[in-house]
C-alpha positions in Angstrom: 101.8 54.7 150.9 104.6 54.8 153.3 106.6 53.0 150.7 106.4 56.3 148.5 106.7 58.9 151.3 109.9 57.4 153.3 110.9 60.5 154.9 107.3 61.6 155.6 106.1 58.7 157.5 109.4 58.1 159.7 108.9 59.0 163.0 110.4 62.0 164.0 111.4 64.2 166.5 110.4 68.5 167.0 113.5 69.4 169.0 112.6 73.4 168.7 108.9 72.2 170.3 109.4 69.2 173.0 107.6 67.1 170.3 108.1 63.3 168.6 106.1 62.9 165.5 104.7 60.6 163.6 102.5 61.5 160.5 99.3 59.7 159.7 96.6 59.4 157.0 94.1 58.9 160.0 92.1 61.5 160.9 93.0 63.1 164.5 90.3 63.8 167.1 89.1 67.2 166.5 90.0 68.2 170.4 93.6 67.3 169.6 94.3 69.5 166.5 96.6 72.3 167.6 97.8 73.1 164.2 96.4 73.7 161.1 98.0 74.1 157.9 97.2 74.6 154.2 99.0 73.5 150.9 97.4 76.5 149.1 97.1 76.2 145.1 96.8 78.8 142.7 96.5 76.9 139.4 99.6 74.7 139.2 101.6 76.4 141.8 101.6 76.7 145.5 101.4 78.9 147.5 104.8 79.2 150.5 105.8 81.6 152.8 109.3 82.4 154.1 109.9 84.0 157.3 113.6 85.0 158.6 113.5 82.2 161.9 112.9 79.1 159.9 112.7 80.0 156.1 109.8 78.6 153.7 107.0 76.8 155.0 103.1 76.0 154.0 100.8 78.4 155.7 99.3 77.5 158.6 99.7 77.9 162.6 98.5 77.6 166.1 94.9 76.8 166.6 93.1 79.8 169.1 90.7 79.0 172.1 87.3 78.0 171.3 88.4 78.2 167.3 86.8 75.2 165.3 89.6 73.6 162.6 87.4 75.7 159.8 88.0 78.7 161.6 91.7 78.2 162.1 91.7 77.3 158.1 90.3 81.1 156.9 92.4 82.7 159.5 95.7 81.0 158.8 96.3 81.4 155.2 95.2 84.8 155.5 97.5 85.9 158.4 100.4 84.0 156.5 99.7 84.0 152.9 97.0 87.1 152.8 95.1 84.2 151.2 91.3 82.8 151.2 89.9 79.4 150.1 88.6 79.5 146.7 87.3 75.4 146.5 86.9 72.6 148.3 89.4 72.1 151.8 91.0 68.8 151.2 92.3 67.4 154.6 95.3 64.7 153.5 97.4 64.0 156.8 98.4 64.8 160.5 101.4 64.9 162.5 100.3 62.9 165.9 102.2 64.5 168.4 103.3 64.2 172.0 105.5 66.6 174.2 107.5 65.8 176.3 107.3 69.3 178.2 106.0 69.9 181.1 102.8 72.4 179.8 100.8 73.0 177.0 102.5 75.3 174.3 99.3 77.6 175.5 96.9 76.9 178.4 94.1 76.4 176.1 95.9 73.0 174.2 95.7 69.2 174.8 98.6 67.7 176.8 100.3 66.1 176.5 99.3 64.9 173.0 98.1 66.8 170.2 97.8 66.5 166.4 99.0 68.8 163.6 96.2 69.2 160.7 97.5 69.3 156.9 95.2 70.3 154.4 95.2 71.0 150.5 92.7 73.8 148.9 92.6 76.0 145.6 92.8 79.3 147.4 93.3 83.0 145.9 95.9 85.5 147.0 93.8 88.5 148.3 96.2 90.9 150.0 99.3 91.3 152.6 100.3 89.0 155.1 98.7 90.0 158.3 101.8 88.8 160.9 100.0 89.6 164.0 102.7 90.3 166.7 101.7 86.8 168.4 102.9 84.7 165.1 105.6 84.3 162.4 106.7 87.1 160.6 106.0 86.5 156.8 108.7 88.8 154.9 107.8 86.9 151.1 105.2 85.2 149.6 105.7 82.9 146.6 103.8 80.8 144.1 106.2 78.3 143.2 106.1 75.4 140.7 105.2 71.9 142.9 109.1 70.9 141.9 110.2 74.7 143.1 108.6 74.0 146.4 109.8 71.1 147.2 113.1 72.5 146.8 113.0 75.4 148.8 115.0 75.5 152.2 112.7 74.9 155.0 112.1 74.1 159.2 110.3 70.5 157.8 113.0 70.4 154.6 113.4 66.9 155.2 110.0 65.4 155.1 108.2 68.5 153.3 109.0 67.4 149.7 107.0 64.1 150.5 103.9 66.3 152.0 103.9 68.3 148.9 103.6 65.7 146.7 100.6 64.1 148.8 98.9 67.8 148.4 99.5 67.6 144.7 98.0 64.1 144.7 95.2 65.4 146.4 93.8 67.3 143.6 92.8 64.2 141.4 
């Protein structure tokens, strides 16, 4: 697989977040997953938001105290996306992460490693973004074709392309 997904699987390193990165088909321990995030499907498209920081991205954010993964997977999409699962949560890769600062991005984390989550679901568009004060601010929503997405300027436009196409892969 990392033959196929060059720029995915290459170690990397999270300047804006103290992190290096490598990403893994091996399921992280659930007490290290920080993030959680969601390639969202509605029929053939996906589901990306675009915020004016780091422009498009897949949904997805900061896991909360005492918030189990599934939790973090309705809230998510829905703050982001104003989205909700509609089938079967697919889990398909992790970033496993460790910082090199000197705390916890927020007191309730593992330090100093920690694992982003990436899943793939059919999910329906409900409503609005949500953008709590405490998270990105979603200014657009789009369903994009797989090829559109992958396109699309990004904070992960390097290796994002290859994630897609893994979440795509995960539907069978």
């Amino acid at each position: 697989m990392k033959i196929d997904r060059p720029l995915l699987f290459a170690p990397q390193r999270w300047a804006w977040g103290g992190l290096d990165a490598v990403f893994s088909t091996a399921a992280p321990a659930d007490e290290l997953v920080t993030n959680v995030h969601v390639a969202g499907f509605v029929g053939d498209r996906i589901v990306v938001c675009r915020d004016e920081r780091y422009g498009w991205f897949l949904p997805g954010g900061t896991r909360e105290a005492g918030e189990s993964i599934g939790e973090c997977v309705a809230r998510e999409p829905a703050e982001e996306a104003g989205a909700r699962l509609a089938g079967e949560l697919r889990w398909i890769g992790a970033h496993h992460c460790v910082s090199d600062r000197p705390e916890p991005y927020r007191p309730h984390q593992p330090h100093p490693e920690k694992a982003w989550l990436w899943c793939a679901a059919e999910v329906e568009i409900v409503g609005e973004p949500g953008n709590p004060d405490d998270g990105e601010q979603v200014v657009e929503v789009r369903l994009a074709a797989v090829a559109e997405a992958q396109a699309l300027p990004g904070a992960s436009a390097d290796w994002m392309p290859d994630l897609i196409a893994l979440a795509v892969e995960s539907r069978g």
